[in-house]
Every structure is written in C-alpha cells, then in structure tokens.
C-alpha positions, 0 to 999 in steps of 0.5 A: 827619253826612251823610245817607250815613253812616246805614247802618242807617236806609239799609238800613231805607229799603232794604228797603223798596224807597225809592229814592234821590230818595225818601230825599233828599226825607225827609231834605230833609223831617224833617231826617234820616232816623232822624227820617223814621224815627222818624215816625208812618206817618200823618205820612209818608203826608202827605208824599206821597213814599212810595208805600202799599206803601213805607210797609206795608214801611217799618212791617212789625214784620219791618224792624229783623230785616231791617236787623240781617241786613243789617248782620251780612251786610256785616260778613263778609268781602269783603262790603259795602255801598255808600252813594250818595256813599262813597268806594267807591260807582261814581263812573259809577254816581253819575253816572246820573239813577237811581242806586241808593241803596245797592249791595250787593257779594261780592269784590274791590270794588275793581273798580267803580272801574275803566273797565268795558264792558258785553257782553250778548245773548240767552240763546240765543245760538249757539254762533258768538255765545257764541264771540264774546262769549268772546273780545271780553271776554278781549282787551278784559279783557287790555287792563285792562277790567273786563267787566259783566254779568247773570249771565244763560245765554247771552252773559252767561255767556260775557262772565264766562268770557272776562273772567277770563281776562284782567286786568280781571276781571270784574263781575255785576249780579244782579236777585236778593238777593246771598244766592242765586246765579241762575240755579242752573246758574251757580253754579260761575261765580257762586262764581268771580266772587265770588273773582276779580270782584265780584258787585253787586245793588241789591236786598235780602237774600232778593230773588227773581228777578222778572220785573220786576228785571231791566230795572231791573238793566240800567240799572245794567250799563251805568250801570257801563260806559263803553260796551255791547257788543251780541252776539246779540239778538232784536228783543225783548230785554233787551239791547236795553233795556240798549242803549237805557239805554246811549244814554240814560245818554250812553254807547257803544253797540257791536253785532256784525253777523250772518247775515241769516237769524239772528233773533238777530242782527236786535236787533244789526242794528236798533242798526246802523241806529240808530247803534250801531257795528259792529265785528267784534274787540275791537280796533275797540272800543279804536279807538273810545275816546277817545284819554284812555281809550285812554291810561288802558289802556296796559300801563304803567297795568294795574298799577292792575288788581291782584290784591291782596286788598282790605281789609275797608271799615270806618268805622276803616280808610277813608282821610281825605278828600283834596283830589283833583289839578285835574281840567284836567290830563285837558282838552285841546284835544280834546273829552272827555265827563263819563264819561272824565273820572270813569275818568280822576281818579278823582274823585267825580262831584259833585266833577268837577262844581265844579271844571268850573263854576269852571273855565269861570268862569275861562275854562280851559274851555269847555262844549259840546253832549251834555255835552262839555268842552274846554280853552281855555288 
C-alpha cells in the first residue's frame, strides 16, 4: 500500500500540523504510518522528526474526532481530499521543494490540472489597479488559463471576477479552513468560485486566518501557476513575497509599471528592476510563453476546459493507472522547462522525471542549466 493511500492516518498527521517531508521520514522510520501512528508519544519523540507542539496535537484525545469530520467533510459533494502523489493532486504543486502533503478542495477539481497564472497585488489597490487586474485575468482566462489567487480584498478579488468570466475559470487559495469563507465580505465571491472554480487550503477544517498562513499560503499560489502576475504592490507585501517564491520555484514573474508617485506601484517597480517583465496587456504575458504553451492554449485545445460537472473522486470510480505517451514528443529542438512539460503531458511529475533520465541516457535528450531540456535526435 502506498504511504499515499491512508487517508485516514493523512489527515491525523494533517491536523496536527505535519508536513510532508516529515510524514515521508515516519513512514521511512516505523514502516507505515498507522505504525507511527500507533507509536507511544515517548517513542516518536526519540525519533526527532516531530516538533513538541506536533506531538501535543498528534496525541490530543480530540484527533480521531477531527479525522472523522474531515473524512465526513470529503465525502460531500464537490468536496475532496488530495493526497501528495493521487492522481488528482497538481502535478506543478507536486514539483515544489514544499508541497503540501494533503490539499483540501470545493468544486470543479478538475481545474488544478489546467496551466494556471497567478495575479496578486495589494488590498488596496485602486481603482485604475483593480481595472487592470479585471481585465488581464478575463482575456488571459478567455485564452484557456485558469487565474490563481488569494481571495484577498483588492486585486485579488478583481483577479477571480475577471477569471469567471472567461473559460478558464478561476482558483482560490485560502489561509483559512475550507469550512469558512474569509474574508467576510467576499463571501458572495467565494460561493460563486466554489461553483463555477475551485476553492483549495492546505489547512485544516476549523483553521482561522492567522497572520502567519498567509505567506505560507502564497508558496502555493504560485506553486500552482506557470507564471505570477504582479499588479499593485507596496515595497512591502505579501505579493512580493508570492513573487519571490515564484522566482524560487523556477517560474515567470510578470509586473505591471505605474505612476512614479503611486507607493503602491513602487513593489511592481522593484521586481522590473530585478528582472520580472513588464508588460502592459494580457496579451504580452501570452507572447512571453513559451511556444509548447502557447500551443497548449490555441482555441482548438480550450475544449480541455470544459464546464462538465466533475465526478465525486472515490477509491471505486478512479480510473486504473496507465502507462502514460512518451513525454519526447513535447522535446524539441528548443529548450523547454520541467513546469511545460508537467502542463504539456499531463504526467506525474516523479514520472516526468524517469522517463527524462532514460531518455538522456539514451542520448534523445540533453540536460542543460536552470533545469532546461532539449531534443538531440
């Protein structure tokens, strides 16, 4: 059984804060995890792979109560949870140093799948910046993207309204539980993605909006995204920490200039200066792409983004592992990074990553600097 498979020992390990590389170095350590699970807190303690406050939630007599309302939770409709490794599970999230080890969802899940980009900027954007924001996310969302965002007032508010109104829809990444809507006044907005979008937390049921989730929420609005938008940002700001995880995570960074007098246009300036692109329409995003996803957004492929209801996803209706098409026909001549080619195949990251390794072995393909692939033959 994989160590994947055991939602219910997941989401113990979930409620009580345990991360990903955390839960890997249990399972390497007892075997499995209902055996961590099952371990005397004294005898996890010795392992040194959970902090104290991990093992005081881990052993509150409340747990097993919180893994029954989660699982209840994940069995209603349009409601799951995504295990690191599932099928369903991001394959550009999967790829991040970080990655969650389970993802809370509300609606069509089916969307986290799709090449994403990511728009943020502050919660007090004008009403120039908030325009801007509304109309890149509805033509780059008519072009078959997905906008990401934080459900934040402001620019991220305009990002979703713009990103329903195209095809591509629209995805929010909460810091909060995804049994609460925050913040208040964007609940009307938060019921409407939960419909027509996807609503995602890595937090658990009952999480409150603490200061401190938020930047840990950005890493995994631009883990999602192919590329993040900057539009509207102090020197100091949550977006430019999203930004900076962007560039860490080996992905676009995009601003849009402003008035020199605007302090919330100095952050967009500052990521100019450093290398992010300026652009002034959605249309010089598109240009930026690479040609693979430029392709992957034609108008004879937007019938990937469909507005079918997805199915419930349970162990009974999840289709059989397949082996999935060679991934060298998205390698050309051209140079072409991990993150296409996890929008282009559709393939597990981990599975991406053997068939590049017999591929250069075999001399079809070389490997290059930043992490960039390209066919020899």
């Amino acid at each position: 059984m994989s160590i994947f498979s055991d939602l219910p020992s997941l989401l113990a390990l979930h409620v009580s804060h345990i991360s990903l590389k955390q839960a890997l170095a249990l399972h390497a350590h007892f075997g499995c995890l209902k055996n961590a699970l099952q371990a005397k807190q004294h005898e996890l303690a010795e392992t040194q792979i959970l902090k104290s406050t991990q093992l005081d939630k881990l052993f509150d007599e409340t747990r097993w109560q919180q893994v029954e309302q989660a699982m209840a939770w994940g069995e209603q409709k349009d409601q799951n949870w995504l295990p690191f490794g599932s099928e369903h599970y991001p394959n550009l999230l999967q790829s991040i140093d970080d990655a969650p080890l389970l993802l809370g969802t509300r609606g069509r899940v089916e969307l986290l799948q799709d090449p994403q980009l990511a728009i943020v900027g502050s919660r007090h954007a004008s009403k120039q910046g908030l325009m801007i924001a509304k109309d890149f996310a509805q033509h780059l969302s008519h072009q078959g993207l997905s906008i990401t965002s934080g459900l934040a007032l402001g620019i991220d508010t305009a990002a979703h309204q713009g990103g329903l109104l195209g095809i591509g829809k629209t995805v929010a990444v909460v810091a909060t539980g995804l049994d609460r809507i925050y913040p208040a006044s964007n609940q009307a907005l938060g019921r409407q993605i939960v419909e027509e979008g996807v609503m995602v937390s890595e937090f658990p049921l009952g999480t409150k909006p603490l200061t401190y989730h938020f930047p840990k929420r950005n890493r995994i609005i631009s883990g999602l995204s192919v590329g993040t938008l900057v539009v509207e940002a102090a020197l100091k700001s949550g977006s430019l920490i999203t930004a900076k995880t962007a560039i860490n995570q080996g992905r676009e960074v995009f601003a849009v200039p402003g008035s020199i007098h605007n302090p919330q246009a100095k952050g967009c300036h500052q990521l100019i200066k450093q290398g992010a692109k300026l652009v002034e329409s959605g249309q010089d995003i598109l240009e930026e792409l690479s040609s693979p996803l430029q392709q992957a957004l034609t108008p004879q492929t937007q019938d990937l983004f469909a507005t079918e209801p997805h199915p419930k996803l349970t162990e009974k209706n999840l289709p059989p592992p397949s082996h999935s098409p060679s991934i060298l026909e998205h390698i050309g001549y051209e140079t072409i990074g991990m993150d296409e080619l996890v929008v282009l195949s559709k393939c597990p990251v981990y599975e991406i990553q053997s068939q590049l390794m017999l591929l250069e072995l075999s001399g079809h393909v070389e490997k290059l600097s930043a992490g960039r692939w390209r066919r020899l033959n």
